[in-house]
N, C-alpha and C positions, 0 to 999 in steps of 0.2 A: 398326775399320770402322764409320761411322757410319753413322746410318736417312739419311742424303742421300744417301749414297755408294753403297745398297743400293735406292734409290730405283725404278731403273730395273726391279730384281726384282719387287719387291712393294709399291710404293708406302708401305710404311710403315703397309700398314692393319691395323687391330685389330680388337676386340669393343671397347663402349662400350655406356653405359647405352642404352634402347630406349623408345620411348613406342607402341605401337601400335593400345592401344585394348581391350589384353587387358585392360589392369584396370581399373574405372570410370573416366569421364573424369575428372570431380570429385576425385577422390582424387590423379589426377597430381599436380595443384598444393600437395596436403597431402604432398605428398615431401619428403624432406630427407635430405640426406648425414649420416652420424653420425660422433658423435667417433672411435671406432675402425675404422669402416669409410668412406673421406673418398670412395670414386669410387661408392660403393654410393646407392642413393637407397631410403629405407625411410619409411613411415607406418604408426605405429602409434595406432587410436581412444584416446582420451583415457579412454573408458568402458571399455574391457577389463576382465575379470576373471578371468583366467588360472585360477585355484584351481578354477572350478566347470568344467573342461571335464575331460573324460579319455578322448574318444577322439576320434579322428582318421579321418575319409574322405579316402583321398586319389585324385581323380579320376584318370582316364588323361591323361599327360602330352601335349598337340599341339604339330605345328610351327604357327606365327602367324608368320611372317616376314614382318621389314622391307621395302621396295621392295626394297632393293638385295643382297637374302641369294643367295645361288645357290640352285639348284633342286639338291635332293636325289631320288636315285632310292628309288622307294617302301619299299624293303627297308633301304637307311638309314636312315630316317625311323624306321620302324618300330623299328630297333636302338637308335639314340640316345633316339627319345621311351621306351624301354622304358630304359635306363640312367638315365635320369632320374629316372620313377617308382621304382624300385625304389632309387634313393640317397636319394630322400625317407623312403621306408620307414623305409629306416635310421636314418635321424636323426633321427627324431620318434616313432621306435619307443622311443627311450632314456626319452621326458615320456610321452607316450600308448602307449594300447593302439591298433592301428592295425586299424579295423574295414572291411568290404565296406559299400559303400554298400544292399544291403538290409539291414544291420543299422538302415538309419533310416528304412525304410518307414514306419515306424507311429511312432514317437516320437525325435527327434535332441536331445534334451535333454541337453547336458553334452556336444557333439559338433561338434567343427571337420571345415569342410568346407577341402580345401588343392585349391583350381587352379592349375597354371607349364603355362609355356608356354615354350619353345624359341623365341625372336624371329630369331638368325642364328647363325649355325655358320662356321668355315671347317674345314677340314681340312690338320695337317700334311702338306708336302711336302717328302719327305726328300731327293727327288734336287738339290732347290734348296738344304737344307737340312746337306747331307752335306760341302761345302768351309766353308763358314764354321763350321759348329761344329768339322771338324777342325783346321784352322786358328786358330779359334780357341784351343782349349786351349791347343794345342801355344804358341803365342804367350806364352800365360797362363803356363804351366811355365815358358817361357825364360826372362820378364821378372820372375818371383819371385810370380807369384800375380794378375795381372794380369786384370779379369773378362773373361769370356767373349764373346766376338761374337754381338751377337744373331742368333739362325735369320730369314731373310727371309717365311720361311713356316710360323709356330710354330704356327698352330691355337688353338682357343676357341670358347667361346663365350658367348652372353649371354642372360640369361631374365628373366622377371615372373613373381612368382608371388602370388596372391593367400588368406589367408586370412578364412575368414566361420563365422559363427555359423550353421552348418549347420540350427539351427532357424528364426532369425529372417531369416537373409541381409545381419546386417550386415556392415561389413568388419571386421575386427580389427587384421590385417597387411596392409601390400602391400610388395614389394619389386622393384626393377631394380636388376640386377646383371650383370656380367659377369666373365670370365677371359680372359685371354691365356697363353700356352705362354711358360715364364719359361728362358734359356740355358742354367740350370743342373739342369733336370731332363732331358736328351738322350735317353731312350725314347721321348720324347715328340715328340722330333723326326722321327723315324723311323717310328711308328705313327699312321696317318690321324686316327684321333680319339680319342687318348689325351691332350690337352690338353682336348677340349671333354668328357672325361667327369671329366674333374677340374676340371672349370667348374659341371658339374651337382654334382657332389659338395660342392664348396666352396658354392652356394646353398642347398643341404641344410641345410648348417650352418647358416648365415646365418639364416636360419631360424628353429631351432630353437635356436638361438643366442636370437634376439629372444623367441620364449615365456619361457626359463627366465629370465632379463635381468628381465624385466615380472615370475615369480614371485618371484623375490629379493626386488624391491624392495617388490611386497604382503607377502612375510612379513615384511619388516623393521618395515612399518608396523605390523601385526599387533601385531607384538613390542615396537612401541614405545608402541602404546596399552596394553597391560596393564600392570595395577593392580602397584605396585613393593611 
C-alpha cells in the first residue's frame, strides 16, 4: 500500500526539519546536513572547545510551533515539553554534570547553557492506524518477509535545539531535527505520543552525540601534537 494510495488518510504528511526563529537567525544559514546524520541540519562554531566545559544547564523545554503544528491542550504540552527536558538530562548527563541554573548565578565558567524547543508534534492515530499495520504484517508473513505497510498516522516529532557558552552567549551547537514513527516499531502506533518521545530522545542523542564527536577529535590533536 503506497503513500498515494493512503493519500486520502493522511496525506503523506510527516515531521521535517523546522526554521522558526528559535535559534539565531544568522546561524540558520551556517546549518548543514552531516555525513551520518543526511536529513539533520547541525552547526557547530569553528572556535569550540569542548574540553574546558563540564557542566551543563539545561533550560525548560517550550513548545515554539510552526504555522501549521496543531494546537495542543495545555496538559500535553506540559507532558511532552517535560519528556523532552528530562531525555536531555540523560544524555548529556553521560559528558557533564547536569547543574540548576542557580548554580551560575555568580560565575558560569566551564558551563553550557542547552535551549530545544518542541517546533510540531503529530500524534499517533491507532484507530487509522490498526488495518494497515495488521494487514500489513500479516502480508509481510504471507509473501516471505515482505516490509510492513506504512501506519497513515505514525506520529513525531521535530525540534531545535540550541547550545551556548553559558558565560559568554556564544553559540557552540545548533541543531534541526526531526522523527517520524517508523512500521516496524507498532507500540508506537497505537500510543498517542510514543513516536514523538522517541523523536525527543533521538535529539538527545544527537546532541550529545556532536559534543563527544568535537572531543574526540580535540584529544586526537592533543595526541598528535606531543613530543614522540
Amino acid at each position: 500500500m503506497s503513500c498515494a494510495f493512503m493519500v486520502s488518510l493522511s496525506g503523506c504528511a510527516g515531521q521535517k526539519t523546522t526554521e522558526t526563529g528559535f535559534i539565531p537567525q544568522d546561524t540558520y544559514g551556517e546549518m548543514a546536513h552531516q555525513k551520518n546524520h543526511t536529513r539533520d541540519l547541525v552547526y557547530v562554531s569553528p572556535k569550540i572547545d569542548v574540553t574546558k566545559y563540564h557542566f551543563v544547564v539545561v533550560d525548560p523545554v517550550v513548545w515554539h510551533p510552526v504555522a501549521k503544528a496543531p494546537k495542543l491542550k495545555p496538559q500535553v504540552e506540559a507532558r511532552m515539553t517535560q519528556a523532552f527536558h528530562d531525555e536531555l538530562g540523560k544524555a548529556l548527563g553521560h559528558d557533564f554534570q547536569i547543574v540548576s541554573a542557580d548554580n551560575c548565578a555568580t560565575s558560569c565558567a566551564g558551563t553550557i547553557r542547552v535551549r530545544a524547543a518542541i517546533t510540531n508534534i503529530r500524534r499517533s492515530k491507532w484507530y487509522y492506524n490498526a488495518i494497515p499495520v495488521v494487514v500489513g504484517f500479516a502480508a509481510g508473513a504471507a509473501a516471505g518477509g515482505l516490509p510492513p505497510i506504512p501506519p497513515p498516522f505514525p506520529g513525531g516529532a521535530s525540534e531545535e535545539l540550541v547550545a551556548t557558552d553559558a558565560e559568554t552567549g556564544e553559540t557552540l551547537i545548533a541543531i534541526a531535527t526531526y522523527n517520524n514513527g517508523m512500521p516496524w516499531n507498532p507500540l508506537g502506533q497505537w500510543l498517542p505520543y510514543a513516536h514523538a518521545k522517541r523523536a525527543f530522545h533521538l535529539a538527545s542523542q544527537l546532541l550529545d552525540e556532536e559534543f563527544r564527536k568535537i572531543k574526540k577529535d580535540e584529544n586526537t590533536q592533543l595526541a598528535s601534537q606531543q613530543p614522540s
